[in-house]
Each structure stands twice: as C-alpha cells, then as structure tokens.
C-alpha positions in Angstrom: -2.5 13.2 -18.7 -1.4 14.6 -22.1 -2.2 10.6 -23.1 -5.5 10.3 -21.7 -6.8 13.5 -23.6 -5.8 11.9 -26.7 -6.9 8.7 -26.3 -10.6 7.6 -27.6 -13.1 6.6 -24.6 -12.5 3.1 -25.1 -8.2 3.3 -25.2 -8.6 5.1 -21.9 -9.4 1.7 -19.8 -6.6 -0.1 -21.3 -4.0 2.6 -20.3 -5.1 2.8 -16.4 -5.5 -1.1 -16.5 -1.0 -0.6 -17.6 -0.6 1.6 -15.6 -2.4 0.0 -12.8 -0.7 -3.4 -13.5 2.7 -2.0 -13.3 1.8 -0.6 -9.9 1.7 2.8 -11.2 -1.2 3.9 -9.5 -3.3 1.9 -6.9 -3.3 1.8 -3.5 0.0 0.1 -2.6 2.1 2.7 -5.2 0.2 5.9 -5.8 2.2 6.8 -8.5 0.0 8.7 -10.5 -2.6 11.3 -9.8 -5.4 11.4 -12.1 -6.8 14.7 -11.0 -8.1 16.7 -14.1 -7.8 13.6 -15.9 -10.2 13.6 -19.1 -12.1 10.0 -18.7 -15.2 11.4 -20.4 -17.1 8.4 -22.1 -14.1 6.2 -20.7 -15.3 2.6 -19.9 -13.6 2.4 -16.4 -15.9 -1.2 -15.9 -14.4 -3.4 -13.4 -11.6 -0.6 -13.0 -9.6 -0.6 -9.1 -9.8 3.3 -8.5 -10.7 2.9 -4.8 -9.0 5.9 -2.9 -8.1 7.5 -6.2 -7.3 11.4 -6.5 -9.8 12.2 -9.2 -10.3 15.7 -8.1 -11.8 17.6 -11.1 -11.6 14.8 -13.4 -14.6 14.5 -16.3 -16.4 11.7 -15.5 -19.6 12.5 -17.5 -21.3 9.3 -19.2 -17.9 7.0 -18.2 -18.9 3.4 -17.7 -18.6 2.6 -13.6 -20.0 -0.6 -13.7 -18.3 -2.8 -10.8 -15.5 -0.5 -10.5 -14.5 0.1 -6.9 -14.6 3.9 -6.1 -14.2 3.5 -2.5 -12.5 6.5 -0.6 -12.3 8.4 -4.3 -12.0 11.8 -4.4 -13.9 13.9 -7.5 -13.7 17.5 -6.1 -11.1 18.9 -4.7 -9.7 17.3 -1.9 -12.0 17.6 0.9 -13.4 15.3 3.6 -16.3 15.0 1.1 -14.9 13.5 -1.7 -17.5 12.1 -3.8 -20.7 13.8 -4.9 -23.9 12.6 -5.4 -24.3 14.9 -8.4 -21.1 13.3 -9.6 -22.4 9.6 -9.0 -25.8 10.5 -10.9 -24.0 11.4 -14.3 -21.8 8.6 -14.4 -23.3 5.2 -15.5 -22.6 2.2 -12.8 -24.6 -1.1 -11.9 -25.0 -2.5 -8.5 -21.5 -4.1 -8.2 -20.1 -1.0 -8.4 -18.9 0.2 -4.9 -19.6 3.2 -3.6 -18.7 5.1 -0.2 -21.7 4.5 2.6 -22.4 8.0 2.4 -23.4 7.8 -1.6 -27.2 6.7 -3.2 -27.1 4.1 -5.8 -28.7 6.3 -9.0 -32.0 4.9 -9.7 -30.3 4.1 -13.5 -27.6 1.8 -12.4 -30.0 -0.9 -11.9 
C-alpha cells in the first residue's frame, strides 16, 4: 500500500498488472486487499479487478476504461458494494463492466 502511495498515477497500473500476474491478487488467489488503496489518477484501463476489495480506495479521475469491476466492492463491505456516486467520478467507456445494478455515466461514451 505504502507502494501505491508513492507511485505516480501512471506506475500504479504496472504494479497491480505484477502483482496480478503473479497471482497475487485476482480471483483464483486473493492475496492482496487493496482497500484504502490510493489509485487516484491511476490508469486501471483493461485492469481484472472483478470482485476486488476496494473498500475506501480513491478512485477519483482513475482511468476504468474496459476494466472488469464485476462484484467490486468501494465502500465498506456491504451487500451494496459499488456506488453510483463512485462510478460517476471515475472515467470508463462502454467495455468497461459494471454490476447490473450500476448506470453507465453519460461521460463514458
């Protein structure tokens, strides 16, 4: 976590791609929680984070575009998980995958 605070938006992709590729986190080896993680500005594009824990993480203007967010979680744990508040700040594009219970933002097409 210490790592990700450090790193410059565009580093932050290439460390979760590692640690994704080395079965660190995903959904076979959840390894890693990410909650509170700092992936403001991060570009996250293409990125596997379906059914991550990304309770309280800063998303804020992070790049979503075709990432799979699935079964994520943003708040704290609940049977909510994503926001739509949370969704609307972020920046995604229509091959991004939400949860059925999400709106496509208007600006992600």
């Amino acid at each position: 976590m210490a790592l990700l605070e450090a790193l410059p938006p565009g580093h932050k992709r290439i460390l979760l791609e590692f640690l994704y590729e080395s079965n660190l986190i995903g959904l076979e080896k959840p390894g890693l929680s990410l909650q509170g993680a700092n992936l403001r500005e991060a570009n996250l594009e293409r990125g596997h984070l379906e059914r991550a824990n990304l309770a309280e993480a800063n998303l804020e203007r992070a790049n979503l575009k075709q990432a799979d967010l699935s079964g994520a979680f943003l708040q704290e744990m609940t049977e909510e998980g994503l926001t739509q508040t949370q969704i609307n700040e972020a920046v995604g594009n229509d091959a991004t995958k939400l949860p059925d219970y999400l709106q496509r933002p208007a600006h992600w097409r």
